[in-house]
C-alpha positions in Angstrom: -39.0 25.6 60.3 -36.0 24.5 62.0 -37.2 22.0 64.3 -39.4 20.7 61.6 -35.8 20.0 59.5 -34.1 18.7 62.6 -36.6 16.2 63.6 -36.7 15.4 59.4 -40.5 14.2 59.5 -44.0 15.5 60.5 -44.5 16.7 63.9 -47.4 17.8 65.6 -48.8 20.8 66.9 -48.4 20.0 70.5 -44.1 18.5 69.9 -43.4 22.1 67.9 -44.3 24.1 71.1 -42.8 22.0 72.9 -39.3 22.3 71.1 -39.7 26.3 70.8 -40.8 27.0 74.8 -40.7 30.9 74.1 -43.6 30.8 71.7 -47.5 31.8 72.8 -49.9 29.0 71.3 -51.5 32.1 69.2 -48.4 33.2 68.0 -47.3 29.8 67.0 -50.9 28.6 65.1 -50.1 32.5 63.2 -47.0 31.4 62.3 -47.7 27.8 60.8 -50.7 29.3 59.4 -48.6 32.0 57.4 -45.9 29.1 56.6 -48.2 27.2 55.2 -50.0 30.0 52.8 -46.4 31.1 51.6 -45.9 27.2 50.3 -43.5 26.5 53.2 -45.4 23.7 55.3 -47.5 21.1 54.7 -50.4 20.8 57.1 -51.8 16.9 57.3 -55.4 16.8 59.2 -55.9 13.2 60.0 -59.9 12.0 60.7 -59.1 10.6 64.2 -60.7 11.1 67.6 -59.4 13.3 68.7 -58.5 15.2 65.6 -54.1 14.5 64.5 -52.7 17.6 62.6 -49.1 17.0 61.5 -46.6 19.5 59.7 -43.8 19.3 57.6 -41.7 21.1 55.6 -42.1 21.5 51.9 -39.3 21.6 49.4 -39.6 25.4 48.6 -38.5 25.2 53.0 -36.0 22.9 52.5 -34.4 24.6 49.9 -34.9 28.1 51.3 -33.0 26.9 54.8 -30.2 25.1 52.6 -29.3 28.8 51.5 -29.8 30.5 54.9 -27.6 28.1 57.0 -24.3 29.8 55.3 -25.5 33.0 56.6 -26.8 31.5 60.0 -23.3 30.4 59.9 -21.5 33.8 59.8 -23.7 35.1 62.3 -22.9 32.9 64.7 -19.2 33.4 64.0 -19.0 36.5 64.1 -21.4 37.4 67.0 -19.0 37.9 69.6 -16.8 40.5 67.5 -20.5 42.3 66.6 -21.3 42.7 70.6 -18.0 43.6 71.7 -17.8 46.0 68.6 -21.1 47.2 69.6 -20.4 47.7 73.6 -17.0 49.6 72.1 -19.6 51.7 70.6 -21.7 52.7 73.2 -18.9 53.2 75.6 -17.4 55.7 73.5 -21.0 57.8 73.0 -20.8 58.0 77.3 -17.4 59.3 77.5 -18.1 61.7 75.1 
């Protein structure tokens, strides 16, 4: 969903894996499938040759990112202190 808001208009199948590299083509037709049933995307199939299938994000998606980024915001901010806290951690089980 994030690529989908940064791009801020349809994309197709074949541009999302390209902006998310890490992601199988099964897992990523799961994934837009799933969006899509749970009201988040908006799947377009245009009568071409060959086929176009364009996605977009709905407003439920727009509106459910708007409240995540102020926790996606924390995380990031606080990620350093949470690893070091955590290597602190596991430093302190070995000298035990």
């Amino acid at each position: 969903m994030h690529e989908l808001q940064r791009h801020d208009n349809p994309m197709r199948f074949s541009e999302l894996r390209k902006a998310v590299p890490d992601i199988s083509q099964k897992v990523l037709t799961t994934t837009l499938r799933n969006l899509e049933a749970d009201g988040f995307l908006i799947r377009t199939v245009y009568a071409e040759v060959p086929p176009r299938t364009e996605y977009a994000l709905t407003p439920r998606a727009i509106s459910f990112l708007a409240a995540c980024h102020p926790m996606i915001r924390w995380a990031i901010d606080n990620f350093a202190d949470i690893i070091k806290d955590r290597q602190m951690a596991n430093n302190d089980k070995t000298v035990r």
